[in-house]
ZADO-1210 file (C-alpha; in nm, 4 decimals, padded with zeros to 6 digits):
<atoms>
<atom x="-05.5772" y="-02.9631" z="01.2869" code="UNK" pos="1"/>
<atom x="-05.8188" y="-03.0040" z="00.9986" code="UNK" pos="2"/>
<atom x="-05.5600" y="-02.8952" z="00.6966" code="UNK" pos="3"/>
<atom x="-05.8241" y="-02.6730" z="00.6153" code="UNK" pos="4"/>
<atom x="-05.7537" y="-02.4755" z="00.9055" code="UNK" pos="5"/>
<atom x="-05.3949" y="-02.3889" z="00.8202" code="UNK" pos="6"/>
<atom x="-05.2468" y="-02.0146" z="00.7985" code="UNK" pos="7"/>
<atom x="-05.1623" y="-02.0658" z="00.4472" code="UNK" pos="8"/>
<atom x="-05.5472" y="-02.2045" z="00.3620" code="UNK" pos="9"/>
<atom x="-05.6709" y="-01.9121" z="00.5427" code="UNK" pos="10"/>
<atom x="-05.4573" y="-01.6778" z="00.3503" code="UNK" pos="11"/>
<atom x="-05.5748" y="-01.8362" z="00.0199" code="UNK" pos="12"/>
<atom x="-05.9241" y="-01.8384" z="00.1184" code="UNK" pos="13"/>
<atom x="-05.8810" y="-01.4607" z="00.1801" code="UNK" pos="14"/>
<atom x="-05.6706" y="-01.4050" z="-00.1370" code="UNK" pos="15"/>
<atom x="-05.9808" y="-01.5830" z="-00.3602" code="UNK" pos="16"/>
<atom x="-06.1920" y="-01.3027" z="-00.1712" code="UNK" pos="17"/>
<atom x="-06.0204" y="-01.0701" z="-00.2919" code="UNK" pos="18"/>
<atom x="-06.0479" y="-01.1215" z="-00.6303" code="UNK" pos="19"/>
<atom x="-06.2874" y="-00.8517" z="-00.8036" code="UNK" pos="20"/>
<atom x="-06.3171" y="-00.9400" z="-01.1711" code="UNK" pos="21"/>
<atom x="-06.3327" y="-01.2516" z="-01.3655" code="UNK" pos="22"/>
<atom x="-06.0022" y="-01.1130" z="-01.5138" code="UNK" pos="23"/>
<atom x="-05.8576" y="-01.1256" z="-01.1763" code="UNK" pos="24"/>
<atom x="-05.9936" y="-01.4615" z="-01.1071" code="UNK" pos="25"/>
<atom x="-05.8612" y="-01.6027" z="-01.4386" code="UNK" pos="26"/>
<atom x="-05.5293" y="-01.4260" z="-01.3868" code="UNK" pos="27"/>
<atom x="-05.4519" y="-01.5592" z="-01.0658" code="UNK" pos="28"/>
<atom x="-05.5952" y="-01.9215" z="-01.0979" code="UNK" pos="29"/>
<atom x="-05.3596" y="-01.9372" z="-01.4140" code="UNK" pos="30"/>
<atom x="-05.0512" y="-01.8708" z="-01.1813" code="UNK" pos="31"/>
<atom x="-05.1648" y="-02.0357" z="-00.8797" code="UNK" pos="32"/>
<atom x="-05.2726" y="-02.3815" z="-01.1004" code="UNK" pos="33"/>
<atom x="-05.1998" y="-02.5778" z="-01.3970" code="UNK" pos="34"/>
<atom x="-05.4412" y="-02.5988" z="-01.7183" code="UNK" pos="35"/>
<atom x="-05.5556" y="-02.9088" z="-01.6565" code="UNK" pos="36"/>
<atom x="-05.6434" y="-02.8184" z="-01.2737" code="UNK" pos="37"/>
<atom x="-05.8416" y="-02.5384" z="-01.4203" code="UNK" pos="38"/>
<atom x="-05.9919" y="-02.7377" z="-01.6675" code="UNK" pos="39"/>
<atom x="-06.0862" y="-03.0509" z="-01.3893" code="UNK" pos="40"/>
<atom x="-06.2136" y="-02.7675" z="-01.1384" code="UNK" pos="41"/>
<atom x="-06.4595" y="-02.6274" z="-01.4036" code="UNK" pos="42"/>
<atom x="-06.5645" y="-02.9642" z="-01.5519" code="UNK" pos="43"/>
<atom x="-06.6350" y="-03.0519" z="-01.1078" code="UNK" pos="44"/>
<atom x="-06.8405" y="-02.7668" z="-01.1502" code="UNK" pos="45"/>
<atom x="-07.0262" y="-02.8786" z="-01.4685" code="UNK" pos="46"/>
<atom x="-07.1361" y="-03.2146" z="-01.3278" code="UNK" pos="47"/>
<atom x="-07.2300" y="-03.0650" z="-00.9587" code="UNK" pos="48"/>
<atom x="-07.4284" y="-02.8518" z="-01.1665" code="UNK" pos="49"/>
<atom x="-07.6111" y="-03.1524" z="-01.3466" code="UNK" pos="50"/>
<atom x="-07.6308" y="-03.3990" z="-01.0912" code="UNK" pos="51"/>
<atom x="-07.8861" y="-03.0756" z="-00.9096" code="UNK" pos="52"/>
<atom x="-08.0662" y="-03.0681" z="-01.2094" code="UNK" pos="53"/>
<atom x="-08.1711" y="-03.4796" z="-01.1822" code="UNK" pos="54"/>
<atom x="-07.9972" y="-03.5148" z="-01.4969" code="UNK" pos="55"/>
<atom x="-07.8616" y="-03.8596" z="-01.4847" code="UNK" pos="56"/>
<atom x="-07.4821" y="-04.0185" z="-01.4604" code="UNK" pos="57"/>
<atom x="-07.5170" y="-04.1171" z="-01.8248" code="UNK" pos="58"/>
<atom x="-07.6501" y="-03.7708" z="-01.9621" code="UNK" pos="59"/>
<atom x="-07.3612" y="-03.6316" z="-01.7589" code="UNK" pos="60"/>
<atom x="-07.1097" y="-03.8059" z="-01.9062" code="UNK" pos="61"/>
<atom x="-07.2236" y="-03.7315" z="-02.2354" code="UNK" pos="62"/>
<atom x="-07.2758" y="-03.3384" z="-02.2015" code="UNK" pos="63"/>
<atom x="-06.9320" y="-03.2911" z="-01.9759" code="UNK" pos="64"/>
<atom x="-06.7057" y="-03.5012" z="-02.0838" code="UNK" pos="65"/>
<atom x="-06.6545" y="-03.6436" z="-01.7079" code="UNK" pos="66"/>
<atom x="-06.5583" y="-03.9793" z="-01.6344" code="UNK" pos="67"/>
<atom x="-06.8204" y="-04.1902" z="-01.4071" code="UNK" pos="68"/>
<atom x="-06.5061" y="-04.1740" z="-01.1215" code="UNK" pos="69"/>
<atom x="-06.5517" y="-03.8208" z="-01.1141" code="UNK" pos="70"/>
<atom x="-06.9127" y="-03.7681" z="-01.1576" code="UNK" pos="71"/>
<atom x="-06.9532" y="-04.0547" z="-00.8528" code="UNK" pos="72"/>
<atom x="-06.6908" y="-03.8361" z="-00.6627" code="UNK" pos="73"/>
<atom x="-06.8523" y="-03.4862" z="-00.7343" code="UNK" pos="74"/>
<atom x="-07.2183" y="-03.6736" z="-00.6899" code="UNK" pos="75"/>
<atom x="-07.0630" y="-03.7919" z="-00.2980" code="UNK" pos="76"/>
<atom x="-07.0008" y="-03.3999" z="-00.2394" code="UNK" pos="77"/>
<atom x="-07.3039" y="-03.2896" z="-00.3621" code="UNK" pos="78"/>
<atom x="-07.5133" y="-03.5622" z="-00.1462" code="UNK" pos="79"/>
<atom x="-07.2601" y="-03.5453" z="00.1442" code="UNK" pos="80"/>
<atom x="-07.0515" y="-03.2847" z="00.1241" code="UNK" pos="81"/>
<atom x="-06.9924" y="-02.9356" z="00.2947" code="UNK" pos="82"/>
<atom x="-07.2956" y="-02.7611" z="00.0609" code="UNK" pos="83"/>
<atom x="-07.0678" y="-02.6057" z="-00.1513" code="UNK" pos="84"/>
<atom x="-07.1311" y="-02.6623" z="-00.4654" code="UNK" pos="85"/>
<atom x="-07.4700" y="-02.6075" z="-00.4021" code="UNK" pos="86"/>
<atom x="-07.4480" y="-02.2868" z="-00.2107" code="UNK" pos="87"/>
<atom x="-07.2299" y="-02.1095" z="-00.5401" code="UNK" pos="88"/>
<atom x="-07.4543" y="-02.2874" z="-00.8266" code="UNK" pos="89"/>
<atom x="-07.7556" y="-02.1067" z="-00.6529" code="UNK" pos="90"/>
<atom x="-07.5651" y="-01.7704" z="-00.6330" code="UNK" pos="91"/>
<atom x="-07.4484" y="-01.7845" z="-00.9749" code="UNK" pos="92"/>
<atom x="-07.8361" y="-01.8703" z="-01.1176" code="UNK" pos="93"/>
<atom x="-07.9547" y="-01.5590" z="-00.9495" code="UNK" pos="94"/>
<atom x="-07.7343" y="-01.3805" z="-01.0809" code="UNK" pos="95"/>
<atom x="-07.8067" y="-01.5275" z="-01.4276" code="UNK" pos="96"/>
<atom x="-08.1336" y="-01.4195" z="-01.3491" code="UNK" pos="97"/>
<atom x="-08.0992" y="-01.0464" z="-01.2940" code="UNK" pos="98"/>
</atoms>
């Protein structure tokens, strides 16, 4: 069984759906991880978000922060990946552009 599949993944997928406001969000990603999980979660985000805007590895690195292990690792996702990261980036752009 894919350990994705679990009960207790299912149940946090569902509890993360649940979440209504970014106050709730921030609230209960504070509990649930540490600071610097948070912190390496939204820089993943950051670089997914850069490597779909061409930038390169280099510009990246520079404007993030990320180290070139974790830009290649967040680049493998992005190229080979589930279509995550690009299926929220394009969410959160339209609603950027409302």
């Amino acid at each position: 069984m894919s350990p994705l599949k679990t009960r207790q993944a299912k149940e946090l997928f569902r509890a993360i759906l649940a979440l209504e406001t970014e106050e709730d969000c921030s609230a209960f990603l504070e509990d649930l991880c540490t600071v610097n999980e948070i912190i390496e979660m939204s820089q993943r985000l950051d670089v997914a978000k850069n490597l779909l805007e061409k930038k390169t590895f280099n510009q990246i690195g520079k404007e993030t922060g990320a180290s070139s292990a974790t830009i290649s690792r967040v680049n493998k996702c992005v190229l080979y990946g589930g279509g995550g990261y690009q299926r929220i980036l394009s969410r959160l752009a339209k609603e950027e552009e409302k």
